[in-house]
SEGUSE-909372 format. One record per residue (C-alpha): residue number from 1; z negated, x negated, y negated. Coordinates in nm, 4 decimals. Each point is the difference from the previous one (the first is absolute). Last residue first. Layout:
N
<rec><nr>NUM</nr><up>Z</up><east>X</east><north>Y</north></rec>
...
END
This chain:
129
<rec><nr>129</nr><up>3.2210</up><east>2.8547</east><north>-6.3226</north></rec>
<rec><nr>128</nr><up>-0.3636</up><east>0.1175</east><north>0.0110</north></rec>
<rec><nr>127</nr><up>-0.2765</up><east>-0.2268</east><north>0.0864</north></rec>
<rec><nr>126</nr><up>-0.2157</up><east>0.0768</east><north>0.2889</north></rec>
<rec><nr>125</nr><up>-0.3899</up><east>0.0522</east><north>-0.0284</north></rec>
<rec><nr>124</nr><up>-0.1942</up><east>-0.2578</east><north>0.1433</north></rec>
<rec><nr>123</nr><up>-0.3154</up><east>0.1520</east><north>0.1120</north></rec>
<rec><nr>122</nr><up>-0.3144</up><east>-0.2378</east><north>0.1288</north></rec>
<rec><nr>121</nr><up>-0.1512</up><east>0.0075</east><north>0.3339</north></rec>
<rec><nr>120</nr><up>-0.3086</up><east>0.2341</east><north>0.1029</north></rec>
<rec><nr>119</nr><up>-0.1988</up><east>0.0007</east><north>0.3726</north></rec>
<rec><nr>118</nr><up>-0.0689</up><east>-0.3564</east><north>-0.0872</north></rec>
<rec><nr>117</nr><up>-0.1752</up><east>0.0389</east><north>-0.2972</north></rec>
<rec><nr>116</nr><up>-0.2480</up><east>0.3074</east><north>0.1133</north></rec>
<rec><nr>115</nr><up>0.0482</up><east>0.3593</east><north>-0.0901</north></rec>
<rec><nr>114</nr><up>-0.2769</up><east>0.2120</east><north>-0.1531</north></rec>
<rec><nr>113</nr><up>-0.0051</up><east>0.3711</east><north>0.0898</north></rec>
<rec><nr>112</nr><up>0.0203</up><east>0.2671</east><north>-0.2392</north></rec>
<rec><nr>111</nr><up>0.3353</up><east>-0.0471</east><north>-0.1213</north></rec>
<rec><nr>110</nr><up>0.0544</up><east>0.0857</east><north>-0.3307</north></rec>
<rec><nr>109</nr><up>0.2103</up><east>0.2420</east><north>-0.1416</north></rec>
<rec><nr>108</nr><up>0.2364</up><east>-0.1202</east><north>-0.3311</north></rec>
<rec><nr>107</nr><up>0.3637</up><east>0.0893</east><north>0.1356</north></rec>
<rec><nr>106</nr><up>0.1196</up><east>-0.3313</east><north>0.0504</north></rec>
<rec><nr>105</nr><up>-0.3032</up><east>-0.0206</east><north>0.2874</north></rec>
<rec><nr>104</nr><up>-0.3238</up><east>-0.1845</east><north>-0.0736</north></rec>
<rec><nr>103</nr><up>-0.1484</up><east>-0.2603</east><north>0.2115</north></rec>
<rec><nr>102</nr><up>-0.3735</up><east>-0.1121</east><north>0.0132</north></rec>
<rec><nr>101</nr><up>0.0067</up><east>-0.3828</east><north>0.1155</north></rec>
<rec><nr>100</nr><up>-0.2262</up><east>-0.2396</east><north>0.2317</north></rec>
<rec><nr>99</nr><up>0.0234</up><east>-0.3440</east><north>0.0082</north></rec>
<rec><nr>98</nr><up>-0.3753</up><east>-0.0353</east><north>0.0783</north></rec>
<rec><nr>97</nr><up>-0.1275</up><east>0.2287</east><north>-0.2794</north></rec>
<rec><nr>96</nr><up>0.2047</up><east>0.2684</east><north>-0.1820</north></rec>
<rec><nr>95</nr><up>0.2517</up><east>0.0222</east><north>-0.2340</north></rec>
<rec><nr>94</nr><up>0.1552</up><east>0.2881</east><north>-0.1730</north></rec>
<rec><nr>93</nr><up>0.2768</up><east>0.2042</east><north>-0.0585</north></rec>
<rec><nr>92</nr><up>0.2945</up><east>-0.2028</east><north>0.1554</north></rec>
<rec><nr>91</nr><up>0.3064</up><east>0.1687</east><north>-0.0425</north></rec>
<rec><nr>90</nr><up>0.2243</up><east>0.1263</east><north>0.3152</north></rec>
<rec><nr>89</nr><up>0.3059</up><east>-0.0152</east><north>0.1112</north></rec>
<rec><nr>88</nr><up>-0.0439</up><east>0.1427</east><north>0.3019</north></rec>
<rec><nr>87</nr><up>0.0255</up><east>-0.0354</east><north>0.3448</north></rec>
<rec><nr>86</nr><up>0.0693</up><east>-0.2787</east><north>0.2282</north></rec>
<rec><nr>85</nr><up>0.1270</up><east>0.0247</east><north>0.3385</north></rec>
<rec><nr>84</nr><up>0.2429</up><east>0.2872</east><north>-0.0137</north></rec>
<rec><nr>83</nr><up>0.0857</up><east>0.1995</east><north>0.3211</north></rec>
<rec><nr>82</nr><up>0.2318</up><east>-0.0812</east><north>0.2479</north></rec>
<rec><nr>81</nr><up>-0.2706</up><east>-0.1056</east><north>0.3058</north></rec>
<rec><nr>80</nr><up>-0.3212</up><east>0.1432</east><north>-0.1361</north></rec>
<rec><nr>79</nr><up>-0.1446</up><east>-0.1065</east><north>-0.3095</north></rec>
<rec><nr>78</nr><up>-0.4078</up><east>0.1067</east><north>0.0601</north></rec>
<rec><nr>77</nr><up>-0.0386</up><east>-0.3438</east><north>-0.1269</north></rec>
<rec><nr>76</nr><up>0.1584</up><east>0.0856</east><north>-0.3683</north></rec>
<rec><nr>75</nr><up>-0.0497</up><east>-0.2805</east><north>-0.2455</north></rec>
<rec><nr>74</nr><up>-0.0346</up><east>0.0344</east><north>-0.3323</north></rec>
<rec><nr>73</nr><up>0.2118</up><east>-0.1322</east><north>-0.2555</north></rec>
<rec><nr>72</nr><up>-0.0784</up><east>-0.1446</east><north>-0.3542</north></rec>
<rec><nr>71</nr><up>0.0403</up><east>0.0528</east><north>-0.3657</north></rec>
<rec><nr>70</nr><up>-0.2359</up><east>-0.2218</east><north>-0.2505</north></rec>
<rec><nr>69</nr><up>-0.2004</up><east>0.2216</east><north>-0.1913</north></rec>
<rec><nr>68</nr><up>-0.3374</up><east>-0.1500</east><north>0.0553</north></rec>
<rec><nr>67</nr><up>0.0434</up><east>-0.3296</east><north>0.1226</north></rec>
<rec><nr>66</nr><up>0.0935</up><east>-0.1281</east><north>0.3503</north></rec>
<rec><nr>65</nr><up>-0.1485</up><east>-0.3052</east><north>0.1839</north></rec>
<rec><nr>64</nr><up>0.1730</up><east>-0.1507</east><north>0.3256</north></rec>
<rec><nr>63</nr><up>-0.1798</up><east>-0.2394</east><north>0.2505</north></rec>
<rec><nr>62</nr><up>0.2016</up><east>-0.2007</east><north>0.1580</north></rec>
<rec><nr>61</nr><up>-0.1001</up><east>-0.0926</east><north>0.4235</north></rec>
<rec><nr>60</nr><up>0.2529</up><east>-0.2205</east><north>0.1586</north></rec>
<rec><nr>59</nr><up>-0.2762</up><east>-0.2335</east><north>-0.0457</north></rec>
<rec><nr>58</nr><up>-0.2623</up><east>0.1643</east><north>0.1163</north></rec>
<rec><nr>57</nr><up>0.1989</up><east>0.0780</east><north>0.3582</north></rec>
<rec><nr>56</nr><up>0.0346</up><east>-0.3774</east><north>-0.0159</north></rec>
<rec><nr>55</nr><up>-0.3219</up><east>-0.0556</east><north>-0.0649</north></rec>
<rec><nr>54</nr><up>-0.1775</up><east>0.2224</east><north>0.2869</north></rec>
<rec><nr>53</nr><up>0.2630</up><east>-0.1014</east><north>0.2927</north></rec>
<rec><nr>52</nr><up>-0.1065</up><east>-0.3274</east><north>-0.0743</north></rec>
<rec><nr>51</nr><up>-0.3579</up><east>0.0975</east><north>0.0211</north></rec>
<rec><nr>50</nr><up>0.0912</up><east>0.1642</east><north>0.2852</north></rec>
<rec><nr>49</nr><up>0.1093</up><east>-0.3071</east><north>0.1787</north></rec>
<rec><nr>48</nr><up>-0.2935</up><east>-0.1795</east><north>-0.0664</north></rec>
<rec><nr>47</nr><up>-0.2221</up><east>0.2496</east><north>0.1011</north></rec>
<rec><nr>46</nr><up>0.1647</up><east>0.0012</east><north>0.3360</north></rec>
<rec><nr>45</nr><up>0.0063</up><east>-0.3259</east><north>0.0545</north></rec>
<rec><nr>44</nr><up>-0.4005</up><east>0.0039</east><north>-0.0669</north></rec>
<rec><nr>43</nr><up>-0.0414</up><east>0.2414</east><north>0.2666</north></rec>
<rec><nr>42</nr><up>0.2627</up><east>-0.1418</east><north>0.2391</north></rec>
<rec><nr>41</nr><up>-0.2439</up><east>-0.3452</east><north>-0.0178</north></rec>
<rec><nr>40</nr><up>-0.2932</up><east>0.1986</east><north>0.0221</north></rec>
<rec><nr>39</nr><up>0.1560</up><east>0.1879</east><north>0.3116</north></rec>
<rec><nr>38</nr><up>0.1138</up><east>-0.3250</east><north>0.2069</north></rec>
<rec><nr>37</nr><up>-0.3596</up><east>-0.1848</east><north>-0.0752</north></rec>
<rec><nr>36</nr><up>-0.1805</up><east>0.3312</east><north>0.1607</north></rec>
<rec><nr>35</nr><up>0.2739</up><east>-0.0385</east><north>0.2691</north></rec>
<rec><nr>34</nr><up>-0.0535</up><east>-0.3624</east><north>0.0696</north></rec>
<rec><nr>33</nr><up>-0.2753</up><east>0.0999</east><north>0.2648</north></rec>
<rec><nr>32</nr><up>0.1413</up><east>0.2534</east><north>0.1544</north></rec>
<rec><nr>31</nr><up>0.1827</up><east>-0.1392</east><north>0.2897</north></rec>
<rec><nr>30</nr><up>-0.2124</up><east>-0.3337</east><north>0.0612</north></rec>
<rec><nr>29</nr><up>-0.3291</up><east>0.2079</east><north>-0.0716</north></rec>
<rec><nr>28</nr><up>0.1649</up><east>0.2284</east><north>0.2996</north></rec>
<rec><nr>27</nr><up>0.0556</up><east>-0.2707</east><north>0.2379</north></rec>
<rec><nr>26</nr><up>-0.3222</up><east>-0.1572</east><north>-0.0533</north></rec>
<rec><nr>25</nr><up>-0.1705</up><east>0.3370</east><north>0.0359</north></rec>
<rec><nr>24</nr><up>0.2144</up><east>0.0352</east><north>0.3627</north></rec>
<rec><nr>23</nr><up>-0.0690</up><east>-0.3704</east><north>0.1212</north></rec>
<rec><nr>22</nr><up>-0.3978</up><east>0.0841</east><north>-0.0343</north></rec>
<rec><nr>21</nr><up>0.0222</up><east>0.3403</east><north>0.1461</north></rec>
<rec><nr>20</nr><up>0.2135</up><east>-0.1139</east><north>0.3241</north></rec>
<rec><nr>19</nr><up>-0.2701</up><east>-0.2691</east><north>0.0840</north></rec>
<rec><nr>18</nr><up>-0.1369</up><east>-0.3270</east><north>-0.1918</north></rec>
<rec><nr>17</nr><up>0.0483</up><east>-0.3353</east><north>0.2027</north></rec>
<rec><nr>16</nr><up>0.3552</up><east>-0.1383</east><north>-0.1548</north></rec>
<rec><nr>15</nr><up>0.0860</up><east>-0.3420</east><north>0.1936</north></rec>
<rec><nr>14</nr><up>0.3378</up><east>0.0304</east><north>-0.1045</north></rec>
<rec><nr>13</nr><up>0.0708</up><east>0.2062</east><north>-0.2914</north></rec>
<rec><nr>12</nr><up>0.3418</up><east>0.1665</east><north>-0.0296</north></rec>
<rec><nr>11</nr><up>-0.0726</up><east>0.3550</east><north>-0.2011</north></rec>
<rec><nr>10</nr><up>0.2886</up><east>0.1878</east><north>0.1193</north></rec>
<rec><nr>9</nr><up>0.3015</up><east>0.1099</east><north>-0.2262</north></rec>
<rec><nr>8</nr><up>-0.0374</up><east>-0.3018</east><north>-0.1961</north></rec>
<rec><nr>7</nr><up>-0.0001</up><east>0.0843</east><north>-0.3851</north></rec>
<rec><nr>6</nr><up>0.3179</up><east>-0.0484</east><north>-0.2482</north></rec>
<rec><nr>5</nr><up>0.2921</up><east>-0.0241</east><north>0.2638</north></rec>
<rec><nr>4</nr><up>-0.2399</up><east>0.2193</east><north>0.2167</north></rec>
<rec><nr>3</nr><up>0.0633</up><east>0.2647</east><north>-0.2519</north></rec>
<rec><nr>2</nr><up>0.3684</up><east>0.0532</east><north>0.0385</north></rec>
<rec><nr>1</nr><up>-0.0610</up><east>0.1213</east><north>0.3363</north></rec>
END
């Protein structure tokens, strides 16, 4: 088995007094003792890794700030297949804490739930030829 490249298969010890017991607890400290070493070394791999993960994910990261009156979209996630993904234009009325925003529609009536940052993007209206 590919472990008896790493560990004999059979503990080989000539001259060996102590019964079954005594080979079998060797046998098993042999197995299982450089797991605990094994798991702390995955464990701080691990942490490495996502701390990678962590600041690159940051990094892609921009944080957008709006200011009163400035026109914006907002998006739709109960969009089904063919249906719009962003709705508006809207104004923004107020702001809140944290990033978020109270929106008003063109027509003047606020909405009554705040709206975070990155559920809104910013409205580019087209330029007529």
């Amino acid at each position: 088995m590919p472990i008896d490249l790493k560990l004999p298969g059979y503990p080989v010890e000539i001259g060996f007094a102590g019964g079954f017991e005594d080979l079998y607890f060797r046998r098993l400290a042999q197995l299982v003792g450089p797991l605990i070493d094994d798991r702390q070394q995955a464990h701080r791999h691990i942490e490495v890794a996502q701390d990678k993960q962590k600041t690159r994910h940051d990094g892609k990261i921009q944080e957008r700030k709006y200011a009163i009156g400035e026109k914006v979209l907002l998006r739709n996630f109960r969009a089904k297949k063919l249906d719009q993904k962003w709705q508006g234009p809207f104004y923004i009325h107020d702001i809140g804490m944290n990033g978020t925003y109270k929106l008003r529609n063109i027509n003047g009536k606020v909405r009554k739930k705040m709206v975070h940052a990155d559920q809104i993007c910013p409205y580019c209206e087209r330029a007529d030829d």
